[in-house]
N, C-alpha and C positions, 0 to 999 in steps of 0.2 A: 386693266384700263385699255383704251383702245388706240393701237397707233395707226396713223392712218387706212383703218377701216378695219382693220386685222386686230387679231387677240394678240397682246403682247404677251410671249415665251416669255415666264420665268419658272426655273429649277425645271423645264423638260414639261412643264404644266401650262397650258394658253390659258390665259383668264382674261377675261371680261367681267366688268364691274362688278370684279370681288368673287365671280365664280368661275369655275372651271368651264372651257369652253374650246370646242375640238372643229370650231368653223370660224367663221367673222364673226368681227363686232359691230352690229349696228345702231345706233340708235342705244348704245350701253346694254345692249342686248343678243347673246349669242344666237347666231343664224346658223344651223347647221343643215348641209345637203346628207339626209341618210343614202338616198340610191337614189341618181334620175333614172326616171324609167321611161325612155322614147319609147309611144308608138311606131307606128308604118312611116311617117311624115317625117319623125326626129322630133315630135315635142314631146316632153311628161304628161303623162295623162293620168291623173288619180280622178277617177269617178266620185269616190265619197272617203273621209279619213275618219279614223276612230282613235283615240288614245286612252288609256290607263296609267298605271303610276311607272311600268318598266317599258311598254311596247306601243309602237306607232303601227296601228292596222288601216291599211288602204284599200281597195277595188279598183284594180285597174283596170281602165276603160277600154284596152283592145282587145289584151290579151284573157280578158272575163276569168280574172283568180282573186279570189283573195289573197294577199302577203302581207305578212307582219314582222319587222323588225324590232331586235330590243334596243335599250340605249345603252348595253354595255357589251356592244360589238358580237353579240354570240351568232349573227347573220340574218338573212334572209330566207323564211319558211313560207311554204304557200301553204295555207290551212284550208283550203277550199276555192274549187271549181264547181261553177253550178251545172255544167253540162253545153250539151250542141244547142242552139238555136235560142239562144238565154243571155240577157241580158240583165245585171245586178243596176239596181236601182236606187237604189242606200240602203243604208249600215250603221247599226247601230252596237254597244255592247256593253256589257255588265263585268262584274267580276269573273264569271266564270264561263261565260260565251259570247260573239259574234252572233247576231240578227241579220239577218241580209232578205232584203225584197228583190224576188227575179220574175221579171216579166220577159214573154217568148219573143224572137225577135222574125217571126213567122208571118209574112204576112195575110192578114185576115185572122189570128190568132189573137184573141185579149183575153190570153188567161196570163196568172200570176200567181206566185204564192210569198210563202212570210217563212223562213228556214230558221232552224240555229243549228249555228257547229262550235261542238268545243274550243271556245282559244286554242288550244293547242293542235288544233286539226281535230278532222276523223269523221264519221258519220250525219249528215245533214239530218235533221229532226224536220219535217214539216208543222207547221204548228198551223196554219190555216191556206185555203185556195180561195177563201173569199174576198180576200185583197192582195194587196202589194204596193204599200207605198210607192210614189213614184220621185217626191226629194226630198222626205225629211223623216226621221225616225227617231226613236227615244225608250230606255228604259226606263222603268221608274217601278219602285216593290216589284206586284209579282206580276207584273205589265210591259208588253210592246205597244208603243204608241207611234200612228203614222197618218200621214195624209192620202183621202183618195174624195178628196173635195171635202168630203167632212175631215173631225178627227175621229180616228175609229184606235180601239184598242181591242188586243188579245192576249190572252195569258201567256206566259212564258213557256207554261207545261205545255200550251196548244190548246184548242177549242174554241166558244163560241166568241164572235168577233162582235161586239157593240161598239153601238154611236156615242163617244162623248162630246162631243159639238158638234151638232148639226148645220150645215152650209147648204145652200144649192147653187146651182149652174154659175147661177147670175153672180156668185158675191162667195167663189169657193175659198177655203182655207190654203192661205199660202205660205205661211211660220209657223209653228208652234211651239214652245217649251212646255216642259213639265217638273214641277218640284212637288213632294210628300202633298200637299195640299190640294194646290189648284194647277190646271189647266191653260198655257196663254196664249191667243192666237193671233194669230194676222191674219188680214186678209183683204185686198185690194182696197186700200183708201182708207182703212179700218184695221184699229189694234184694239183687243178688249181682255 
């Protein structure tokens, strides 16, 4: 239960309604601060956040690494840097890897491409340079899916990159989810 905004200690354990809870209570809901991570400025900057059943993966937006933290204190790993002149775009992941869109932060440069890296760090796989989402991404089977005005997907292995919802200029895609089936999108004034 929550005493004035905090988990109330008992037996050396904080809980909140009913669960174990190693931050506040808000809203009967444990709020936990893993790591602030100030930029140059002093604010957090998480560019795009990813989670799984054990580990919270971020993109921080100055210092351009990915980090992933678990929830059972084992620390702070940076599993990927995308390199000089690169900015990570979103993030997306599966069970067994991190997607990341890196577009050049070069100017007159608008190249990009679609990477994976092992959860666990190591080698970046380019899987296409035809795109690079620029804010939203998704896996789904054996698919990355992203926005670049349409929705366009590519295989997880890499290759060819297709349209699955077509948009243009005037009325681009600006949400989407994806479940086993179908496809959902947004897009300025319009959900379908």
């Amino acid at each position: 239960a929550c005493v004035n905004g905090h988990c109330e200690e008992i037996a050396d354990a904080a809980v909140c309604n009913g669960e174990p809870c190693r931050g506040i209570c808000e809203s009967n809901r444990c709020v936990e601060t893993l790591l602030p991570l100030p930029n140059p400025a002093g604010q957090i900057a998480a560019a795009s956040v990813a989670v799984n059943a054990t580990d919270v993966y971020w993109a921080e937006d100055y210092s351009e690494k990915i980090v992933s933290v678990t929830s059972s204190d084992k620390g702070l790993a940076t599993i990927f840097k995308p390199g000089p002149n690169s900015h990570m775009n979103a993030m997306a992941i599966d069970d067994t890897s991190v997607y990341v869109s890196i577009s050049s932060t070069l100017t007159g440069d608008t190249s990009g491409r679609l990477v994976r890296v092992p959860l666990c760090g190591g080698a970046a796989t380019t899987l296409t340079t035809e795109f690079a989402p620029q804010y939203a991404m998704a896996v789904a089977g054996s698919d990355v899916y992203g926005i670049a005005g349409s929705v366009l997907k590519v295989p997880i292995v890499g290759g060819a990159v297709s349209t699955v919802v077509a948009r243009d200029a005037a009325a681009p895609a600006t949400a989407f989810a994806v479940d086993s089936s179908y496809v959902y999108v947004g897009e300025t004034g319009i959900a379908r």
